[in-house]
C-alpha positions as CSV (number, residue, x, y, z in Angstrom):
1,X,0.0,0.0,0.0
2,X,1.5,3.5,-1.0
3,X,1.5,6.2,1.8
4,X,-1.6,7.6,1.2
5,X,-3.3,4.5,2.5
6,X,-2.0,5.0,5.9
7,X,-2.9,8.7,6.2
8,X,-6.3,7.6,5.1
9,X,-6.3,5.0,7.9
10,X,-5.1,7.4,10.7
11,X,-7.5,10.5,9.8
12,X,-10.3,8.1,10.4
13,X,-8.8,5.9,12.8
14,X,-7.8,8.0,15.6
15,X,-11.8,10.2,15.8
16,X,-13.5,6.8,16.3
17,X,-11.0,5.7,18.8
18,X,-11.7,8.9,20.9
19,X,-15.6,8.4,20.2
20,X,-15.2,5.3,22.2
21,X,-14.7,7.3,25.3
22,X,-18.0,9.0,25.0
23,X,-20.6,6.4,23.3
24,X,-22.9,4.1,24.9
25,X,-21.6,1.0,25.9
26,X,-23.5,-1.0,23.5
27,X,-22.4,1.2,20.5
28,X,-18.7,0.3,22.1
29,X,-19.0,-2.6,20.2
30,X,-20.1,-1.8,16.6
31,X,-17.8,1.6,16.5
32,X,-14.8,-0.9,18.2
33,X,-14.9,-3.5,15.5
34,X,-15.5,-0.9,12.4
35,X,-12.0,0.0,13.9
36,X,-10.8,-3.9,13.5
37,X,-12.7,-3.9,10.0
38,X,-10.4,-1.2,9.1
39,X,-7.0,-2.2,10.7
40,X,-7.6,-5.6,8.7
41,X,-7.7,-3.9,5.4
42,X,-4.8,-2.1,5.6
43,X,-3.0,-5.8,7.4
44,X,-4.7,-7.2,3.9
45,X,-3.6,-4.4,1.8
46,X,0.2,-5.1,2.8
47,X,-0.5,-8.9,2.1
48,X,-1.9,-8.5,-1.1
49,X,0.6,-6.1,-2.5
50,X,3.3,-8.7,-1.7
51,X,1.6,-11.7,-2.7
52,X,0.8,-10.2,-5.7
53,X,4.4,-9.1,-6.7
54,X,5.7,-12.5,-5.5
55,X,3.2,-14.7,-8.1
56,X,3.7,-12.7,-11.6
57,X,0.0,-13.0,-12.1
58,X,-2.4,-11.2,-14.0
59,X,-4.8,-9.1,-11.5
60,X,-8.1,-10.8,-13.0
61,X,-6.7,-14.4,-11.9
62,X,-5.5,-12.7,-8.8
63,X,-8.9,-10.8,-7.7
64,X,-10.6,-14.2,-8.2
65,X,-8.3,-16.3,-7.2
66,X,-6.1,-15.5,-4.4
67,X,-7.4,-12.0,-2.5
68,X,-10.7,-13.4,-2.0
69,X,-8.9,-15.9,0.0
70,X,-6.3,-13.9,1.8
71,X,-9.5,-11.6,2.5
72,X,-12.1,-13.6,3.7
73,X,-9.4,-15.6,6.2
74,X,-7.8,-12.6,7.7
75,X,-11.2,-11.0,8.1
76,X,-12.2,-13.8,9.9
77,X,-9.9,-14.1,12.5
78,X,-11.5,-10.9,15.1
79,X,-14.7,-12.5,14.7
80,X,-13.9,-16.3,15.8
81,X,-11.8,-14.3,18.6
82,X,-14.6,-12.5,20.0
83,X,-17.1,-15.5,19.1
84,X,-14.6,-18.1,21.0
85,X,-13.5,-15.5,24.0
86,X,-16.3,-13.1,24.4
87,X,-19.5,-13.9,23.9
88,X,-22.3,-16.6,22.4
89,X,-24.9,-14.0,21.7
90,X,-25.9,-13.9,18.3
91,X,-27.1,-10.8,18.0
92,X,-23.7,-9.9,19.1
93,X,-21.7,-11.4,17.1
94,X,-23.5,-10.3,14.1
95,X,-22.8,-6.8,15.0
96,X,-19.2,-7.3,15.7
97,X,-19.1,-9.0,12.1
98,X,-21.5,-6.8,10.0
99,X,-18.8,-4.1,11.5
100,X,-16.0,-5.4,10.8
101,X,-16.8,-5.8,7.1
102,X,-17.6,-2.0,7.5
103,X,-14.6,-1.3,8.7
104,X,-12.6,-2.8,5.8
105,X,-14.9,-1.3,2.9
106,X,-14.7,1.9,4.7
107,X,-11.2,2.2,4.2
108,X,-10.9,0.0,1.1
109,X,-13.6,3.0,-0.6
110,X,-11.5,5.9,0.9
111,X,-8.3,4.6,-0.8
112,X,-9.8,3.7,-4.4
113,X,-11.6,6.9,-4.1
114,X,-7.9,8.7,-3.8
115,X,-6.7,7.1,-6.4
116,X,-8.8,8.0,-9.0
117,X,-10.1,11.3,-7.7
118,X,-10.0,12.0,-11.5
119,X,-12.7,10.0,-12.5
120,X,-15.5,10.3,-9.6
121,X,-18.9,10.7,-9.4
122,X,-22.6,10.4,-7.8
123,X,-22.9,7.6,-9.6
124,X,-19.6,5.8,-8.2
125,X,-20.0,6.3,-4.6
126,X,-23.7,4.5,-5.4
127,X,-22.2,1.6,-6.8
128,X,-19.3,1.5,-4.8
129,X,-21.7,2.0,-1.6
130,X,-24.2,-1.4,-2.6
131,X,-21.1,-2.9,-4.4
132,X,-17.9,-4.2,-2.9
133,X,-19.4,-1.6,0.1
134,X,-21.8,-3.7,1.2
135,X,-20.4,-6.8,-0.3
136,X,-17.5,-6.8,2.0
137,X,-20.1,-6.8,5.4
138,X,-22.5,-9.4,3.8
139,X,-19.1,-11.7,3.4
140,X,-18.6,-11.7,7.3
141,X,-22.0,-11.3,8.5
142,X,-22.5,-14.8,6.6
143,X,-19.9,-16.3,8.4
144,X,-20.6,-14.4,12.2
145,X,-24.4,-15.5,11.5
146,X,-23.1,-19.7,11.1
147,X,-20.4,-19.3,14.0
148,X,-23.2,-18.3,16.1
149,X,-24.7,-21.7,15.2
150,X,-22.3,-23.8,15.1
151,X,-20.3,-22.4,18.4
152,X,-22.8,-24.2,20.3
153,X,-21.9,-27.9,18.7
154,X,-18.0,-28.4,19.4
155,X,-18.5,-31.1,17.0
156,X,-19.2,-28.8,14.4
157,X,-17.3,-25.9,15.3
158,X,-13.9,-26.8,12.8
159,X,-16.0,-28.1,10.2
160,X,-18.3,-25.5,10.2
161,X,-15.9,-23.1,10.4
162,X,-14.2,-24.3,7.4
163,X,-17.4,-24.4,5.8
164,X,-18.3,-20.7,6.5
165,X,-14.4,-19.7,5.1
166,X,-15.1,-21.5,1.8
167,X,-18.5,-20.1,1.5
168,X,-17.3,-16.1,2.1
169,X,-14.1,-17.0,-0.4
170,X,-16.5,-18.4,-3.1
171,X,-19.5,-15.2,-2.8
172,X,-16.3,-12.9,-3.1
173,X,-14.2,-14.6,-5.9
174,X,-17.7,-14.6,-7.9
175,X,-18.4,-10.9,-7.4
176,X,-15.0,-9.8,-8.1
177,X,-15.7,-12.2,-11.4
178,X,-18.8,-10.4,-12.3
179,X,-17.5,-6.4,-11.2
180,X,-14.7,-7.5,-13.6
181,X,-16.4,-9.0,-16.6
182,X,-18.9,-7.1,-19.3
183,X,-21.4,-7.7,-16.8
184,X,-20.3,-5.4,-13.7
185,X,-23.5,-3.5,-12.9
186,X,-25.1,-7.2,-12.4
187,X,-22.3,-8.0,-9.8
188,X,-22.7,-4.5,-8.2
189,X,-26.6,-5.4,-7.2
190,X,-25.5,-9.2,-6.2
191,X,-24.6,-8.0,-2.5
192,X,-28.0,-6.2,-1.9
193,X,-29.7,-9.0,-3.2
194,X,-28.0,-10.9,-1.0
195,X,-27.8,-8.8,2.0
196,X,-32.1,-9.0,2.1
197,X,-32.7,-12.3,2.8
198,X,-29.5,-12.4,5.4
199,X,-31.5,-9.6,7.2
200,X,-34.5,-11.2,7.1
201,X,-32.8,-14.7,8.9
202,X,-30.7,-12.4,11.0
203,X,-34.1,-10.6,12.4
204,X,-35.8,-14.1,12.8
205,X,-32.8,-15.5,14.8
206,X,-32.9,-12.5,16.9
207,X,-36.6,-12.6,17.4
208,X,-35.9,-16.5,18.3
209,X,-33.2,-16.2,20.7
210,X,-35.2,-13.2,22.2
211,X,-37.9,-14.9,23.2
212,X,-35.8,-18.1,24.8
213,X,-34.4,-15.0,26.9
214,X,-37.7,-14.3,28.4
């Protein structure tokens, strides 16, 4: 990542730090891991940029092939921390991971908007807001919403881990297909589409686990 990446990252970093000082205890938590969504990108950034150098690759084969899965992993890591130390609550854990997908696209949308501050528009931040925006939340909220689940059988817990990975790397290698392809504005809608019916279980879950509460 060129310098410009890391002034990016410590203008927004170090107000949302201070704002967890002042902020309800329960926002703590969202506005905390938006930090850790953003400190991942910029680990992932670093990754990428040597990976990428070290496999003489065409950056097609390497947006589908190989940063979904450096990505998707590394992402993953705060969220089986604070699933396996902190806390079983769904509803919890789906914050924290929703947030940390935030995070990264946050910072992944400041620094592709620097570096083609040429060629902006309204019409870019939309796309780039319900595209890899929102694309890069519905990725980890997929796999905070089945740790939830799957936390609770040990059995399961590796497997279905794995399984969660695989399915985050795939939904990400395809998009990044599709945004790359003569068929982008189809691949920019896919994580909306997507994000609807992961609200709709994520709201039903909560309702469920709500009412065992009572």
């Amino acid at each position: 990542m060129d310098f410009i990446g890391y002034v990016l990252y410590i203008c927004f970093f170090i107000p949302m730090l201070m704002s967890l000082f002042v902020i309800e205890k329960n926002a703590r938590l969202v506005v905390g891991y938006i930090l850790v969504g953003a400190t991942t990108c910029l680990i992932v950034s670093e990754f990428n940029g040597i990976v990428f150098s070290m496999l003489h690759k065409d950056m097609f084969f390497f947006c589908t092939s190989v940063s979904p899965i450096n990505e998707e992993i590394i992402k993953a890591l705060p969220i089986l921390f604070f699933a396996y130390f902190f806390s079983n609550n769904m509803t919890k854990i789906v914050q924290a991971s929703f947030a940390v997908g935030l995070g990264f696209a946050i910072l992944e949308n400041m620094i592709i908007l620097v570096q083609n501050i040429d060629q902006l528009s309204i019409s870019w931040s939309i796309i780039r807001g319900f595209g890899a925006g929102l694309m890069h939340s519905v990725c980890t909220i997929m796999v905070g919403i089945g740790i939830s689940f799957v936390k609770k059988k040990r059995k399961l817990f590796i497997c279905g881990t794995s399984a969660l990975l695989i399915m985050a790397i795939t939904y990400h290698a395809i998009y990044n297909a599709i945004v790359m392809s003569d068929y982008k504005y189809y691949g920019f809608v896919l994580p909306f589409m997507t994000y609807m019916p992961i609200l709709r279980l994520y709201m039903k879950g909560k309702s469920i686990e709500a009412s065992k509460n009572l």
